[in-house]
N, C-alpha and C positions, 0 to 999 in steps of 0.2 A: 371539448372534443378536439382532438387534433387534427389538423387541414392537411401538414404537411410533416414528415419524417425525412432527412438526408442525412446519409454514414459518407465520411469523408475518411477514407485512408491515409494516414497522413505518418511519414517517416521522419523523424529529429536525429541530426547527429549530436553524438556527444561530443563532450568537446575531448573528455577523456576517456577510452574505453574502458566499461562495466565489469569489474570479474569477482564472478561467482564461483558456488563450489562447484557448478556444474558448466558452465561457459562463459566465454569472455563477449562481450556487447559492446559492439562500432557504433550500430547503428540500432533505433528503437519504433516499430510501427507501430502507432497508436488508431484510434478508431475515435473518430469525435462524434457524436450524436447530433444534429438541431431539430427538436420539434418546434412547431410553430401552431399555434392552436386557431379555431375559425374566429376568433375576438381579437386575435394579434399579440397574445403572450410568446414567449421565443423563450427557449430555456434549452441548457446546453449540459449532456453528459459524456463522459470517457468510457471507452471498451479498456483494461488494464491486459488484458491475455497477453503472451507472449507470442512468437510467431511459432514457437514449437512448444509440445508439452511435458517441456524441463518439471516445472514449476508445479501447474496443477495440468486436468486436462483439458482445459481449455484453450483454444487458442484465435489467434487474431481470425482465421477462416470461419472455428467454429465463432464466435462474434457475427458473422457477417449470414451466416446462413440461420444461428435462431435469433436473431435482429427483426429478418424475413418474418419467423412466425410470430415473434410478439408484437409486428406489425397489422397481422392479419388476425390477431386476438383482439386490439382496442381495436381497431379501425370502428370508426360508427360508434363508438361507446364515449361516454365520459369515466375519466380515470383519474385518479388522483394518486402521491403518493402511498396514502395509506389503505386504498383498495389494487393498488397495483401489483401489490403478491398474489390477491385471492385471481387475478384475470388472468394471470398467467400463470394457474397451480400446473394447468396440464402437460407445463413443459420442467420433464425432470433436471435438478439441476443445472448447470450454468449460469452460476450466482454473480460473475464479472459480468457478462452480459446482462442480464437484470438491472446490476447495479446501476450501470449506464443509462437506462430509461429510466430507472427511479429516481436519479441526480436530475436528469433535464426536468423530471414532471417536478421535483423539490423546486426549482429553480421557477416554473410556471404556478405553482403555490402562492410563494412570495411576490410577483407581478400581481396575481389576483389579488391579494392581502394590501397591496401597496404599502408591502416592507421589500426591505434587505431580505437575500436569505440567511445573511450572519443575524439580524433582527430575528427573523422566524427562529429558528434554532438556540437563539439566548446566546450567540456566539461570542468569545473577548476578543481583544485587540493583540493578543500576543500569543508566540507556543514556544516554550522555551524546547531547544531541541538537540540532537545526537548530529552524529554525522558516519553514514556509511564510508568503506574503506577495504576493497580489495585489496587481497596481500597479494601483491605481485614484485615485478624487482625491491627487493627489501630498503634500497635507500629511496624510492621514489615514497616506499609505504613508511618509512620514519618522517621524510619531510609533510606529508600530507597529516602524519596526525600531529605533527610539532605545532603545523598551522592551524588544525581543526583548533586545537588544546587554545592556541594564541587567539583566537578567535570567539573564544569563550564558549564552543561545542560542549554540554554537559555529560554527554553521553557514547563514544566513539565504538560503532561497530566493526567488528572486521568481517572481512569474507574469504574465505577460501579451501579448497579441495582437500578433503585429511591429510593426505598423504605431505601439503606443502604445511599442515599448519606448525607443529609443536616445535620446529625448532625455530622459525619465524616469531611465535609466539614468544618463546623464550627469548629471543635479541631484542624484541620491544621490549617486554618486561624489563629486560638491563637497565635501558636505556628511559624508560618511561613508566617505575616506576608504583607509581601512585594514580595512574592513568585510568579514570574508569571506563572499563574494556567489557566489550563481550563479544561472544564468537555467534556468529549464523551460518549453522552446515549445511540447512535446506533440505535437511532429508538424507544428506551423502553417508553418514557414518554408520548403518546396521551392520558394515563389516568388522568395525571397531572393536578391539579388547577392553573388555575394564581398564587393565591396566594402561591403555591409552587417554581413559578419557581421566583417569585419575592424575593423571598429570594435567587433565588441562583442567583438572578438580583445584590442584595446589598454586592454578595464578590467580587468587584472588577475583574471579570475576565478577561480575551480575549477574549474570547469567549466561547461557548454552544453548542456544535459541534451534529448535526442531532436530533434533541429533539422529531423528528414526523419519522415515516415510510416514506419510498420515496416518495412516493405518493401525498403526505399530502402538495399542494403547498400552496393552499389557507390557511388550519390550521396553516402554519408556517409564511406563509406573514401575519397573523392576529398576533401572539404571538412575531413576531420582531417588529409589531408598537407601542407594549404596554412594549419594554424593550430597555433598556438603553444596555443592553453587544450586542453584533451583535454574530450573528448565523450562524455558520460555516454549510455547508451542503457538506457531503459526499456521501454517499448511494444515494442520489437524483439525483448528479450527475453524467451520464454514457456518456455526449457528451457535444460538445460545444452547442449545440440549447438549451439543458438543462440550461447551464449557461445562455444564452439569458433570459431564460422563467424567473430563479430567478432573475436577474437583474428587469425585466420589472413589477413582483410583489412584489419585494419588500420581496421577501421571507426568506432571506439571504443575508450579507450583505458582508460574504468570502466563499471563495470554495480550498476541501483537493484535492488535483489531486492526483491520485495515478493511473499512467500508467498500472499497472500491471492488474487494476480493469474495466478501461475502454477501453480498449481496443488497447491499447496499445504506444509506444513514439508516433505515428503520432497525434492521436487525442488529447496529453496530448500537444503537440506542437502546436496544434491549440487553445487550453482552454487559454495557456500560453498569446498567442496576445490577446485573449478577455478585458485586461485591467480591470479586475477585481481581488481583492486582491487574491491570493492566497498563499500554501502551498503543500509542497509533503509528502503524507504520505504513508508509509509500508505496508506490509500486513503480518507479523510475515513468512517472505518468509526467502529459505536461504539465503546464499549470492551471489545465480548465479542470480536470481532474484531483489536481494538487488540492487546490485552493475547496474543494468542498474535504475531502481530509483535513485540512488546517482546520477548519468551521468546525468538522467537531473533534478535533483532538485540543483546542482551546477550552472544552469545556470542562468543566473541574470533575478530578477523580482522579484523572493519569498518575501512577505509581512513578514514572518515568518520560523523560524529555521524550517527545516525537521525534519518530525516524527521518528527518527531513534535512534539507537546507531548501535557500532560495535556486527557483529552479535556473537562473541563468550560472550555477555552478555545475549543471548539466547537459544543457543543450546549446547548440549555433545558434539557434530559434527558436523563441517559444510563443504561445499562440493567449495571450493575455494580452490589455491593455496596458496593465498597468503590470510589473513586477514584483514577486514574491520575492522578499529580499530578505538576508539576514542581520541583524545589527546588535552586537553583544551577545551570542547565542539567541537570539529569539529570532522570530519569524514575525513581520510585523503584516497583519491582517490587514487588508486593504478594505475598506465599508462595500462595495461595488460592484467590483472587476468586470470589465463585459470583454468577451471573447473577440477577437480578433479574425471576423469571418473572411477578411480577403485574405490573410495571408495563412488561413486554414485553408482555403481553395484555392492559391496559388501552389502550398507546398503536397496539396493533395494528389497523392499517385492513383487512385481509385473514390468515384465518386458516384453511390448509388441513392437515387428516391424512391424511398419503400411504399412511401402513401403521399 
């Protein structure tokens, strides 16, 4: 039963600004969760929301207000990860919020178990990985993937708004080849011509990652029968039924699992059996957040390297003890890690106790 709940507001700067196809990111407000139970387990999760609802619609506010009522849902109850959907069915989606209480109860699991939670989850020691990549001034975005590439990154994403990508596109190609590249529109392109996206058909990619708004099944099952790269779908996907629906339209032909966005390891665990290609990707989260996506994007199945690096390639400060580091493209999994609660309430700009 848990004794005690605290959300901590807590802002990271980057060290280099974030740019998407929809905006550019200084700075990133994250949401840390600590439950604390009446026995004295402590287990820690991430709110991933943005501060606005670029992304999905969720945001760091909504976080904090249904936080409130999934606090007022266990209070008094004993919960565990895997009755923690059925306690909170009455609150309609807000699947990142979720996620975060289901990671801290994950984390109070493994205390009771006297494992690791990388133990509980069958987790490995490595996740070989990608490396995201705003296109923005063109020679800062050549040196960044020279380095990714020297770095042994297997997988280099780009980011950026239609309008800047295909001739950008095209100067990397020059120059890099053999690079394996793929593009994340985020949803920006339903204004897009065929004949736009068939140009970015002929750079040999991976893939085309959410080229439509979630929504959009029918417009993307129509735009994958008419191209040769296959169409990653993130945003679209929030559940395993979801992956059914793409499978059986034909809408997409891989899907980015990112536990922290849908709702948390149980439903990311269920996606994983569907036998559809996948991949795990980040959410620009710290490393308390990080580090339970590494957990389970180590586990075998992944079509493709994790959307990741070590998170001090991101932030001034991050809120682990120990560092999630890269060394020859992989991500080398730490047995442990315990959160860093002072200098999560040192950097905290808002600090609320729900229970």
């Amino acid at each position: 039963m848990i004794q005690r709940a605290d959300l901590y507001v807590v802002p990271l700067t980057f060290k280099h600004p974030i740019v998407t196809a929809h905006s550019v990111l200084s700075t990133r407000r994250t949401v840390i969760l600590r439950l604390e139970t009446k026995d004295g387990a402590v287990g820690y999760g991430e709110g991933v929301a943005f501060e606005t609802p670029w992304y999905t619609s969720e945001t760091v506010r909504s976080t904090l207000d249904v936080s409130a009522l999934i606090a007022k849902l266990i209070d008094g109850h004993a919960v565990t990860p895997q009755s923690f959907a059925t306690s909170v069915r009455s609150i309609i989606g807000h699947p990142m919020a979720k996620a975060m209480w289901e990671h801290a109860l994950w984390e109070i699991e493994a205390v009771r178990q006297n494992v690791s939670l990388k133990q509980l989850l069958g987790a490995g020691d490595t996740v070989a990985c990608g490396r995201t990549i705003g296109i923005g001034l063109l020679t800062q975005t050549m040196k960044s993937i020279e380095q990714a590439l020297t770095d042994g990154f297997e997988r280099i994403k780009l980011k950026a708004a239609p309008d800047d990508l295909l001739q950008a596109l095209n100067e990397v190609r020059t120059v890099f080849p053999d690079a394996p590249l793929m593009i994340d529109l985020n949803g920006s392109a339903r204004d897009q011509s065929l004949a736009w996206f068939e140009q970015l058909d002929a750079q040999r990619l991976l893939m085309i990652e959410q080229p439509y708004p979630s929504g959009h099944w029918v417009a993307s099952a129509d735009l994958q029968s008419k191209l040769t790269t296959p169409i990653c779908l993130d945003e679209s996907i929030s559940s395993h039924e979801d992956v059914e629906t793409m499978r059986r339209l034909d809408a997409g032909r891989i899907i980015n699992i990112k536990p922290a966005r849908i709702g948390g390891l149980t439903e990311a665990l269920a996606m994983r059996q569907s036998g559809v290609p996948y991949w795990v990707g980040g959410m620009y989260e710290s490393s308390i957040g990080r580090y339970h996506t590494l957990l389970f994007a180590s586990l075998s199945g992944a079509a493709y390297p994790a959307d990741m690096a070590g998170t001090s390639a991101y932030f001034e400060t991050d809120l682990l003890d120990t560092p999630l580091e890269v060394e020859n493209g992989k991500l080398i999994i730490p047995d442990q890690p315990s959160p860093c609660l002072k200098t999560v309430q040192r950097l905290a700009e808002q600090t609320i106790q729900l229970i």
